[in-house]
DOMINU-384573 format. One record per residue (C-alpha): residue in three letters; x, y, z. Coordinates in nm, 2 decimals, padded with zeros to 4 digits. Layout:
<loses>
+--------+--------+--------+--------+
! residu !     xx !     yy !     zz !
+--------+--------+--------+--------+
!    ALA !      X !      Y !      Z !
...
+--------+--------+--------+--------+
</loses>
This chain:
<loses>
+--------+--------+--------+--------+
! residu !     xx !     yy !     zz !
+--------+--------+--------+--------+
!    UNK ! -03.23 ! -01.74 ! -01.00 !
!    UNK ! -03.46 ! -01.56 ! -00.75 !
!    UNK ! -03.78 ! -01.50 ! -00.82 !
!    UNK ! -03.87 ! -01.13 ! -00.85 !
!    UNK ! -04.14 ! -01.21 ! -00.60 !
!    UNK ! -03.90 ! -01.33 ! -00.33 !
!    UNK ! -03.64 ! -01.07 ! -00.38 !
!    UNK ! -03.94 ! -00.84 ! -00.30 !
!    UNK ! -04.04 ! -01.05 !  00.05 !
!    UNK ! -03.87 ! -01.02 !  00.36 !
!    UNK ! -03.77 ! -01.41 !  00.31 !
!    UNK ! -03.38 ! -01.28 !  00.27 !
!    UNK ! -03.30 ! -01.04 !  00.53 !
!    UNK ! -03.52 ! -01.32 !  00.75 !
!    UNK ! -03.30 ! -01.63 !  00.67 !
!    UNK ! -02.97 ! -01.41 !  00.67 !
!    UNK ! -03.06 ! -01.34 !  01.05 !
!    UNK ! -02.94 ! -01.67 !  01.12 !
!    UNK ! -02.53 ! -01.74 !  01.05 !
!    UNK ! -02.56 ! -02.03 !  00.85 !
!    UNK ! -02.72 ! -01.88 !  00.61 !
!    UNK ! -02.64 ! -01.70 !  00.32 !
!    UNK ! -02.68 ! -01.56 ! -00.04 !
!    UNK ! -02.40 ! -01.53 ! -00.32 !
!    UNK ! -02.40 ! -01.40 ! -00.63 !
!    UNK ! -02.35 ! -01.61 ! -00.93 !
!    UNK ! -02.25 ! -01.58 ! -01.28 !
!    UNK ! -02.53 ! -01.91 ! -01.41 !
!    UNK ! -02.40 ! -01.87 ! -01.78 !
!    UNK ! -02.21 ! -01.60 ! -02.02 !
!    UNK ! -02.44 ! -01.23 ! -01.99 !
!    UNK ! -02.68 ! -01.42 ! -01.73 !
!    UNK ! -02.66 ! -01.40 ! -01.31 !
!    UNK ! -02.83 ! -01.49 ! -01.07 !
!    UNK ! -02.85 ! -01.49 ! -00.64 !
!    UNK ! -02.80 ! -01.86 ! -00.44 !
!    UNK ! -02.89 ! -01.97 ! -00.10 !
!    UNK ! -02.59 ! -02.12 !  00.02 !
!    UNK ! -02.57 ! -02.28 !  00.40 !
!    UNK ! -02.23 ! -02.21 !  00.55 !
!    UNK ! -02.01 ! -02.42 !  00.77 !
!    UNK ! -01.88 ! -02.35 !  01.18 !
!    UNK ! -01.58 ! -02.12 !  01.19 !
!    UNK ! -01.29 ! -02.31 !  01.30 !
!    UNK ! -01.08 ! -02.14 !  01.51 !
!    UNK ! -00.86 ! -01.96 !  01.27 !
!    UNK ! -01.18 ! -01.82 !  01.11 !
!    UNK ! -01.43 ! -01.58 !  01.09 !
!    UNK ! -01.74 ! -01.53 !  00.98 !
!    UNK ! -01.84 ! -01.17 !  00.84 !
!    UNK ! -02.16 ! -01.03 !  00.76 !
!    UNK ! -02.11 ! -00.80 !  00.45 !
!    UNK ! -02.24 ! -00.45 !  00.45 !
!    UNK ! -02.07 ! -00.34 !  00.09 !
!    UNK ! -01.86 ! -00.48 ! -00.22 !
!    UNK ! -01.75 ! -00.33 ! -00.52 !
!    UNK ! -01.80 ! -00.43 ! -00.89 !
!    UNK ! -01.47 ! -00.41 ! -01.09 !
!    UNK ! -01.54 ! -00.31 ! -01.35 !
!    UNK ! -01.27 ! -00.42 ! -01.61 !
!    UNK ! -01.25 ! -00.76 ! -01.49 !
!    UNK ! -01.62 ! -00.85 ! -01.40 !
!    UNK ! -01.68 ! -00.74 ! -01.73 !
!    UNK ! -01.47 ! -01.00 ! -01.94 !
!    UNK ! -01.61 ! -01.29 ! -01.67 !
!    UNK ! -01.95 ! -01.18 ! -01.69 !
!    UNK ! -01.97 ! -01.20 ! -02.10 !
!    UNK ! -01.77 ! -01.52 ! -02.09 !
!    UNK ! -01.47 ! -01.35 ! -02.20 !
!    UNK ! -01.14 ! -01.54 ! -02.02 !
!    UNK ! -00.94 ! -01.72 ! -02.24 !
!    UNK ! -00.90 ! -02.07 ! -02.18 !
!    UNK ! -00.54 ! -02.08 ! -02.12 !
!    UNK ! -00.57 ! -01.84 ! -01.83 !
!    UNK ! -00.87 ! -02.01 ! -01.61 !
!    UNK ! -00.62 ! -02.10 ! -01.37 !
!    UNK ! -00.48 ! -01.76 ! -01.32 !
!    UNK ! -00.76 ! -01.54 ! -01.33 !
!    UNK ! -00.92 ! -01.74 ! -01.04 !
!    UNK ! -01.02 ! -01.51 ! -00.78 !
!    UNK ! -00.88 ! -01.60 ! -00.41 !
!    UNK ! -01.18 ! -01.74 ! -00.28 !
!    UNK ! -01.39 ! -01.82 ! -00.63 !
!    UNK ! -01.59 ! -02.12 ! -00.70 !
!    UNK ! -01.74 ! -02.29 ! -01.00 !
!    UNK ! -01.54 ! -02.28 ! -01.31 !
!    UNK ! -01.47 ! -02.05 ! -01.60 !
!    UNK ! -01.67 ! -01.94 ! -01.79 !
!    UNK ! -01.94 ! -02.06 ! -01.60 !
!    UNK ! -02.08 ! -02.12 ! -01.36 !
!    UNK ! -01.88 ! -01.93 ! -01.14 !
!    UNK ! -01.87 ! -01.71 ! -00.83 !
!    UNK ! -01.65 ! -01.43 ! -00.90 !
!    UNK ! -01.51 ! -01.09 ! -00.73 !
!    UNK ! -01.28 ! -00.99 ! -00.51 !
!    UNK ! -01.38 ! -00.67 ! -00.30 !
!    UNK ! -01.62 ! -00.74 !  00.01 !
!    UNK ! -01.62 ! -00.52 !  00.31 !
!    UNK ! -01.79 ! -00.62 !  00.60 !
!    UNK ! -01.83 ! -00.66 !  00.96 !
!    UNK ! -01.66 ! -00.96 !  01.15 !
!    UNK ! -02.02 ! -01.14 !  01.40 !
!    UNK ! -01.83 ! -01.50 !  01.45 !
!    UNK ! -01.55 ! -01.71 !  01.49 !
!    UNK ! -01.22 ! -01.60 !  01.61 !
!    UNK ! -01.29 ! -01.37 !  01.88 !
!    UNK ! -00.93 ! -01.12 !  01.80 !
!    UNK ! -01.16 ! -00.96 !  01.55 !
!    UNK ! -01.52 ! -00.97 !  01.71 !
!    UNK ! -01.69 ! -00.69 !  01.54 !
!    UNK ! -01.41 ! -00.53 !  01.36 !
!    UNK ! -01.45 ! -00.40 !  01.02 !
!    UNK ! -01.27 ! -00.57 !  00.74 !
!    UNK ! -01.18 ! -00.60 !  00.40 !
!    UNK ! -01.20 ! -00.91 !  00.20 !
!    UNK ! -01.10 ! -01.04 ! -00.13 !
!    UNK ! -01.43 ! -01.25 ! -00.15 !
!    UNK ! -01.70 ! -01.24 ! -00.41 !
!    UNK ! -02.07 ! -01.11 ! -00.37 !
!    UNK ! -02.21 ! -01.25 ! -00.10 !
!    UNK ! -02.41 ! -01.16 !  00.23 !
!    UNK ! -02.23 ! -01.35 !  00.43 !
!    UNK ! -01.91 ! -01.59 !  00.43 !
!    UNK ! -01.65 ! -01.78 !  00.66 !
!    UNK ! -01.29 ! -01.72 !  00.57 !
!    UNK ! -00.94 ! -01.78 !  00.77 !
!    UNK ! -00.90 ! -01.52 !  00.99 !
!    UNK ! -00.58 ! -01.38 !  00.80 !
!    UNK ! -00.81 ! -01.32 !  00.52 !
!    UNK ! -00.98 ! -01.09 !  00.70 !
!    UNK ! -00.81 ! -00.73 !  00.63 !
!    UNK ! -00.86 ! -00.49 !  00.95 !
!    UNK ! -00.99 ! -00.14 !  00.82 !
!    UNK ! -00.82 !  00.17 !  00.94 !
!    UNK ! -01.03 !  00.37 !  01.18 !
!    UNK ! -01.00 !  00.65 !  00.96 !
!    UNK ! -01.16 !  00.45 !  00.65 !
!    UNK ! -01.53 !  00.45 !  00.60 !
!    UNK ! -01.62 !  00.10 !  00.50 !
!    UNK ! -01.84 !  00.23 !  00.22 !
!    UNK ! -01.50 !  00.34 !  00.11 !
!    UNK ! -01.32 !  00.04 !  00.11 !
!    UNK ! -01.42 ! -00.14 ! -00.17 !
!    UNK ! -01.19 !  00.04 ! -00.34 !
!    UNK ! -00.90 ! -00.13 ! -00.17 !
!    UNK ! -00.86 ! -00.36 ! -00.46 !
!    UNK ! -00.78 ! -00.11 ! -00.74 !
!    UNK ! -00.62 !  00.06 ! -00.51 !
!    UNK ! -00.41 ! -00.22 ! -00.48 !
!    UNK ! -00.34 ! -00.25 ! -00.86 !
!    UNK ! -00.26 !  00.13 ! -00.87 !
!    UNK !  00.03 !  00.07 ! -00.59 !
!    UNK !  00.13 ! -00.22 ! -00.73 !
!    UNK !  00.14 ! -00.07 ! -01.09 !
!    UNK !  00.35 !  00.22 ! -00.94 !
!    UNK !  00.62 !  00.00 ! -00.80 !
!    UNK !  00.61 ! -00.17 ! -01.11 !
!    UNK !  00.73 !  00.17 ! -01.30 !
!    UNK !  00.96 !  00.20 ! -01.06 !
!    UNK !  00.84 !  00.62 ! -01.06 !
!    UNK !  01.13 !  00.87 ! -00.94 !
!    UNK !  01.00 !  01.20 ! -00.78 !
!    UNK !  00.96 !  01.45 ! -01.08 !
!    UNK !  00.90 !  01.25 ! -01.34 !
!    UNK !  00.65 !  01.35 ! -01.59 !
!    UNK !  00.36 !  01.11 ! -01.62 !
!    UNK !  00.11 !  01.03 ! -01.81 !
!    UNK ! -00.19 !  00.80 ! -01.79 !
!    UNK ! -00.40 !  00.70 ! -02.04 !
!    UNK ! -00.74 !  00.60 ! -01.94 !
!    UNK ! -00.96 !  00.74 ! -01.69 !
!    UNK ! -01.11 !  00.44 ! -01.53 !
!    UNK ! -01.12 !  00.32 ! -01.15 !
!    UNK ! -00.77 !  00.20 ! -01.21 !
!    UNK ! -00.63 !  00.46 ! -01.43 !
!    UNK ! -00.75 !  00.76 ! -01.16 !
!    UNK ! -00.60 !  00.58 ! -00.88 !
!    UNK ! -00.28 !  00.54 ! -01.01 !
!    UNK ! -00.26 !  00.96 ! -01.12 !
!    UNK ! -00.35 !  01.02 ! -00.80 !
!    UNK ! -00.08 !  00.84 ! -00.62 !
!    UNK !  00.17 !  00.91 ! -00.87 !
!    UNK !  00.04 !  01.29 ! -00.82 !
!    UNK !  00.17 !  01.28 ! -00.48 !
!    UNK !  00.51 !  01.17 ! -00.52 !
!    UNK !  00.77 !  01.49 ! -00.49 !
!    UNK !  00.76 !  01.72 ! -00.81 !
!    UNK !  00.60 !  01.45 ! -01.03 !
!    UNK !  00.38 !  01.60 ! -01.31 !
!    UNK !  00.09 !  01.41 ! -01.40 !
!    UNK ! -00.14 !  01.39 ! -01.69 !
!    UNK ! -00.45 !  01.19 ! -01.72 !
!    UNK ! -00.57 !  01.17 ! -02.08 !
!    UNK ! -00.87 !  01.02 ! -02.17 !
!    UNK ! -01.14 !  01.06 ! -02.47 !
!    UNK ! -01.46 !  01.11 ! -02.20 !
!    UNK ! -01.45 !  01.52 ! -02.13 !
!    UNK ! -01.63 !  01.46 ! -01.84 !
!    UNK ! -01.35 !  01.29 ! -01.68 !
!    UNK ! -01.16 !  01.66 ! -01.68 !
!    UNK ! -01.40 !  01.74 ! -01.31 !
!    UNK ! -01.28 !  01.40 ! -01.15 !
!    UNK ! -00.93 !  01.43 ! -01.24 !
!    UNK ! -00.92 !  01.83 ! -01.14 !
!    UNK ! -01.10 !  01.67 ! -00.81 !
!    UNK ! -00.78 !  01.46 ! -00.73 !
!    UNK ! -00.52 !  01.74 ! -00.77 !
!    UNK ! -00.45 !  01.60 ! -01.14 !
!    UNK ! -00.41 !  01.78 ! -01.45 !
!    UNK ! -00.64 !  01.65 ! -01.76 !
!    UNK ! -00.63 !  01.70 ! -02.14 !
!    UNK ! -00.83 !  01.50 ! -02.44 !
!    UNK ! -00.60 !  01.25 ! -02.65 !
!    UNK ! -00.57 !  01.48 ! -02.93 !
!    UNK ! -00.39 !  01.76 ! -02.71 !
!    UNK ! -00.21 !  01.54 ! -02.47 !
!    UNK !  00.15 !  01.61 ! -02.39 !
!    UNK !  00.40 !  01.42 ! -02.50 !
!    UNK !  00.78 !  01.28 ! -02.40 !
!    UNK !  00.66 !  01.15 ! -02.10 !
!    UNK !  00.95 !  00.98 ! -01.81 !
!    UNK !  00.67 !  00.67 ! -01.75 !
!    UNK !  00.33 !  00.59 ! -01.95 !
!    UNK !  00.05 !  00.43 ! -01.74 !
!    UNK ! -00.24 !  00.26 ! -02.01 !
!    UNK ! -00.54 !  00.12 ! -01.82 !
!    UNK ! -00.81 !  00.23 ! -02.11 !
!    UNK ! -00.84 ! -00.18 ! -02.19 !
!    UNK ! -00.85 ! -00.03 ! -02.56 !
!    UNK ! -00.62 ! -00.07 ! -02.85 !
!    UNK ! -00.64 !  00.32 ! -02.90 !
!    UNK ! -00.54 !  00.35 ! -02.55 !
!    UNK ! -00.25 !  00.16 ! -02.58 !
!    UNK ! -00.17 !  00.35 ! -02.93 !
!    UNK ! -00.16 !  00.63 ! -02.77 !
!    UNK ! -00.01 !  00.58 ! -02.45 !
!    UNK !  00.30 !  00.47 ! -02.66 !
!    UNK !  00.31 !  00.78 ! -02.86 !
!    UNK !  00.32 !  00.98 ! -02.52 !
!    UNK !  00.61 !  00.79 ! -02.41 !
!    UNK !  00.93 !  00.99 ! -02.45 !
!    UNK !  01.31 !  00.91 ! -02.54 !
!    UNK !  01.35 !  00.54 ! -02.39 !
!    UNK !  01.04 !  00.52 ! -02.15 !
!    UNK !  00.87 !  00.30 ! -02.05 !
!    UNK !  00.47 !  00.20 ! -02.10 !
!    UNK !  00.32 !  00.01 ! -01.81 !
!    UNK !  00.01 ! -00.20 ! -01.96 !
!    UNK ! -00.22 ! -00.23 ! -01.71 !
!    UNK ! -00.54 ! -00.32 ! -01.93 !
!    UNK ! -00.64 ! -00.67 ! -01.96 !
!    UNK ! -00.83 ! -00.78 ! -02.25 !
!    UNK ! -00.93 ! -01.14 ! -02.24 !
!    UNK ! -01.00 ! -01.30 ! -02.57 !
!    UNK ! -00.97 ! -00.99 ! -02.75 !
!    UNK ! -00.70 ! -00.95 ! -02.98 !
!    UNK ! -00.54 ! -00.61 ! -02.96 !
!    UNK ! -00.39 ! -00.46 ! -03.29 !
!    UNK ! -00.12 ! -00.17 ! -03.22 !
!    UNK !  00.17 ! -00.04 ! -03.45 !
!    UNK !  00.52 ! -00.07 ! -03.40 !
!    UNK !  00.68 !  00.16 ! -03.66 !
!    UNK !  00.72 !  00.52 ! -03.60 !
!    UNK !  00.91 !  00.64 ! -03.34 !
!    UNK !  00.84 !  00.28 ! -03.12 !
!    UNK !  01.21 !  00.18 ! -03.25 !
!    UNK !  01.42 !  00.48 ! -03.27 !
!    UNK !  01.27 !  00.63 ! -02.94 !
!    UNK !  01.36 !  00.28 ! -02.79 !
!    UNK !  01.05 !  00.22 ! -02.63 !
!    UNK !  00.96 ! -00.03 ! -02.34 !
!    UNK !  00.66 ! -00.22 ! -02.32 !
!    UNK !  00.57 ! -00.36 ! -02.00 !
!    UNK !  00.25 ! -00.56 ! -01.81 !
!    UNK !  00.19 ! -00.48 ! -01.45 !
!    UNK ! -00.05 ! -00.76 ! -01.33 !
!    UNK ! -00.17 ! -00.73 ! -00.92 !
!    UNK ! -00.14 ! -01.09 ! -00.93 !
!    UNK !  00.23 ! -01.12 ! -00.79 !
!    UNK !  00.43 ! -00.86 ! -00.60 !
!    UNK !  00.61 ! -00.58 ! -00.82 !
!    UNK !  00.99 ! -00.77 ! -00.84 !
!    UNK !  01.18 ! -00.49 ! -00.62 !
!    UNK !  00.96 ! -00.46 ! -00.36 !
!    UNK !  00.85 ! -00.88 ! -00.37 !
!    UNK !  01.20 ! -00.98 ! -00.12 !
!    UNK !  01.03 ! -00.77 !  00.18 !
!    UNK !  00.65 ! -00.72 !  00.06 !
!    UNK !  00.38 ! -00.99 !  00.08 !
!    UNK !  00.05 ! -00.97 ! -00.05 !
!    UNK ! -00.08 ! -00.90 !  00.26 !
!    UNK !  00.15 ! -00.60 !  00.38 !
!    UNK !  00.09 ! -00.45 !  00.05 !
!    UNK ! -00.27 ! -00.47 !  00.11 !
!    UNK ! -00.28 ! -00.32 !  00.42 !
!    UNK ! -00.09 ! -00.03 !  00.29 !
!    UNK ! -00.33 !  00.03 !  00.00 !
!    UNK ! -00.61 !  00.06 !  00.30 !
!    UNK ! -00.45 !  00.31 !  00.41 !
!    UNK ! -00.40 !  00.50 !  00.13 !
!    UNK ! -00.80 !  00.49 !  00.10 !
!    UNK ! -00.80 !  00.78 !  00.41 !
!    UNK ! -00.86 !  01.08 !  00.15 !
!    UNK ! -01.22 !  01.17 !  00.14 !
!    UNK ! -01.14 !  01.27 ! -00.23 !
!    UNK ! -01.20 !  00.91 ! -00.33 !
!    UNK ! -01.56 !  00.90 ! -00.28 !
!    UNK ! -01.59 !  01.07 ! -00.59 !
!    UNK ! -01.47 !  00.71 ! -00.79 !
!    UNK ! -01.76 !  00.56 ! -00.63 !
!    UNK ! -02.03 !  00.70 ! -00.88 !
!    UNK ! -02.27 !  00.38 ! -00.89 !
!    UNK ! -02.49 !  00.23 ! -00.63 !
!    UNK ! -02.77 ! -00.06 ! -00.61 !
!    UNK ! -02.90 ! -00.33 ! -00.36 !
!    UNK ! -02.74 ! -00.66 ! -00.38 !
!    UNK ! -03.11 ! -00.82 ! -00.41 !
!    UNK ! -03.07 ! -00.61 ! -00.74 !
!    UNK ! -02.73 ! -00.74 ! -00.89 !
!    UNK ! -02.88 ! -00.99 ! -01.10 !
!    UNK ! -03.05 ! -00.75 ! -01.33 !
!    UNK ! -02.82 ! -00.49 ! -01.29 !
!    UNK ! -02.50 ! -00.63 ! -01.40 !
!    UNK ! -02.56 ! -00.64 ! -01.78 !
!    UNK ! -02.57 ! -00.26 ! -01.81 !
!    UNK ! -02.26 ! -00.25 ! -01.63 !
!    UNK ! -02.06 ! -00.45 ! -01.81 !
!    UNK ! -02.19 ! -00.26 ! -02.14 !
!    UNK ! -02.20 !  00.09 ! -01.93 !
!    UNK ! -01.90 !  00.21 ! -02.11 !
!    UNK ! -01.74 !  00.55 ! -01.98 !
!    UNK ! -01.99 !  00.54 ! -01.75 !
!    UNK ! -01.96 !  00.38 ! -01.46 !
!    UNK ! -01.62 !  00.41 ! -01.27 !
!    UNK ! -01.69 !  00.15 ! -00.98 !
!    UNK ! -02.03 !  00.02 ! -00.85 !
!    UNK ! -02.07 ! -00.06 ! -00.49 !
!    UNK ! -02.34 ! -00.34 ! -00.40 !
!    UNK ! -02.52 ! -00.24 ! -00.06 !
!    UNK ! -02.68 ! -00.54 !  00.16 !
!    UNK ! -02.89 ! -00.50 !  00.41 !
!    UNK ! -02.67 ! -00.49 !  00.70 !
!    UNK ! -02.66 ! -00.12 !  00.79 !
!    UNK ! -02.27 ! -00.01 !  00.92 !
+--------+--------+--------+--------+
</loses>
C-alpha cells in the first residue's frame, strides 16, 4: 500500500502526467485495500487509453468483495468485465469509471466516456468498451450508469405494464433508480418502502411516493426487493398481491437468507423471481445487446434529479482508508463517487 507520506507528495499526479503510467485500486486481502503503480501497454488501434476523472463505489457489490464475501461457486460469474487478480483476493474490482479518452483510436480523441473498469487513474481498453456520454450528461453523473443499468434491466425483467401498482422495497442506489423509472411509465403508482425515514425526502425528490414498512400498501401488480436483507425480502413478498410477482434484485453472497413460505405465499400464488444485470432481460435479449442497453441507461442519466443519489464523495488517493466505513456505512451512504485529479 502507499505510504501516507507519498499519497501526501506530488509523486502521483507527477508520474500520472506521463500515459504509461498509472494507479489502480486494489483489494490486498478481505477488509484491507490498498493503491498500485501499474505501467500500461501502447493502445492498439482498436483501443483507447482514458484518463479517469470519476468512478463510483457500488455499494452492494463492493461491499460483499471487499469483506471477502463471494461464494466460491460464483468466482467465475461475479468477475467484473475488466477485473484482475482472483477472488477473494487479491483482486481489482469495480465496474463504473468515467473518464476522458487522451490516446489511441483517434474516433474518440477527447470524448467523454463511460467504462465498466475498476478504480484506476488511468487504463487502455478496446475502443468499444469505451461508452460515449450524452452531451447532456455531466460526467460526475455518470457513474451511475451502472445501477442504472440494473434498474432498466430489472424493469424489463418484470415485464411492468403502464398502471401497475408498484412497490419497491429498499431504498438504496438500486432500489431508487428502479421507482424512479417505473414512476415514469403511464399511470403506474409507485411506492418505495424502506425502514430509513430519511429516505421519505429522496424518494418525494424523484416524483415517488414513500411510506415505512409497517404502513406500506399492500396488493401490489409487481414487487421490486433490492434491501439485500432477509426482512426486505419478507416484506416485499407480503406486498405482493393476488399472483404477482417479486423481482429479487438483492444479492447476498455467502449469507444465507431465511424467509417464510406459509401465509398467503401459497394461496395468493406468488412468484419469486432474480433479476441479475449480468445477461439481457429474456424478451428484450433477441434485439438488445449489452451494449445498446447501456447506452440507453446513459441516457436515462439526463435528469438533474439524480444528483441527489450521489450523497458521498472522497479523493481516490483516499480510497484505501475510506472503503471500510463504506462497506459497514449501512443506510448511509447511497453511492460514493471517487474523484482523481484530472479536473473535467
Amino acid at each position: 500500500m502507499l505510504s501516507s507520506a507519498l499519497r501526501r507528495s506530488a509523486e502521483i499526479p507527477v508520474l500520472l502526467m506521463r500515459l504509461d503510467n498509472a494507479y489502480s485500486y486494489w483489494l490486498a486481502e478481505p477488509g484491507r485495500g490498498e493503491l498500485r503503480r501499474e505501467v500500461l501497454h501502447p493502445p492498439a488501434a482498436d483501443e483507447v487509453i482514458v484518463q479517469t476523472l470519476f468512478s463510483g463505489v457500488s455499494r452492494g457489490t463492493e461491499s460483499l468483495v471487499f469483506g471477502g464475501g463471494v461464494p466460491p461457486s460464483e468466482y467465475a460469474r461475479m468477475r467484473a468485465p475488466f477485473q484482475a487478480g482472483q477472488f477473494p483476493a487479491p483482486v481489482k474490482y469495480g465496474y463504473a469509471s468515467v473518464g476522458r479518452v487522451v490516446g489511441g483510436d483517434p474516433a474518440l480523441r477527447d470524448a467523454l466516456v463511460f467504462c465498466l473498469f475498476p478504480h484506476q487513474s488511468r487504463y487502455v481498453v478496446p475502443t468499444v468498451a469505451a461508452h460515449r456520454l450524452p452531451q447532456e450528461l455531466p460526467p460526475a453523473r455518470a457513474v451511475l450508469a451502472a445501477n442504472m443499468e440494473t434498474a432498466l434491466n430489472g424493469l424489463w425483467d418484470a415485464q411492468l405494464l403502464p398502471g401497475d401498482r408498484v412497490s419497491v422495497v429498499g431504498g438504496g442506489c438500486v432500489g431508487l433508480l428502479v421507482a424512479y423509472l417505473a414512476s415514469r411509465l403511464p399511470g403506474c403508482d409507485v411506492q418505495l418502502v424502506d425502514r430509513n425515514p430519511a429516505r421519505e425526502g429522496l424518494a418525494r425528490h424523484l416524483g415517488v411516493d414513500f411510506s415505512l414498512p409497517a404502513s406500506a400498501r399492500g396488493d401490489a401488480d409487481a414487487v421490486f426487493h433490492a434491501s439485500g436483507t432477509p426482512q426486505g425480502l419478507q416484506c416485499a413478498l407480503g406486498l405482493a398481491g393476488y399472483e404477482a410477482c417479486v423481482n429479487e434484485l438483492s444479492w447476498y453472497g455467502e449469507r444465507e437468507v431465511t424467509i417464510s413460505l406459509g401465509g398467503a405465499f401459497h394461496s395468493q400464488r406468488l412468484q419469486l423471481r432474480a433479476s441479475q444485470v449480468g445477461a439481457v432481460a429474456p424478451a428484450q435479449r433477441p434485439r438488445w445487446s449489452h451494449a445498446r442497453r447501456l447506452q440507453l441507461a446513459l441516457r436515462l442519466l439526463c435528469d438533474a434529479r439524480l444528483d441527489a443519489l450521489i450523497n458521498s464523495e472522497g479523493r481516490f488517493e483516499d480510497l484505501p482508508g475510506q472503503m471500510p466505513g463504506l462497506a459497514q456505512a449501512a443506510g448511509d451512504v447511497i453511492l460514493h463517487r471517487v474523484c482523481y485529479d484530472n479536473p473535467p
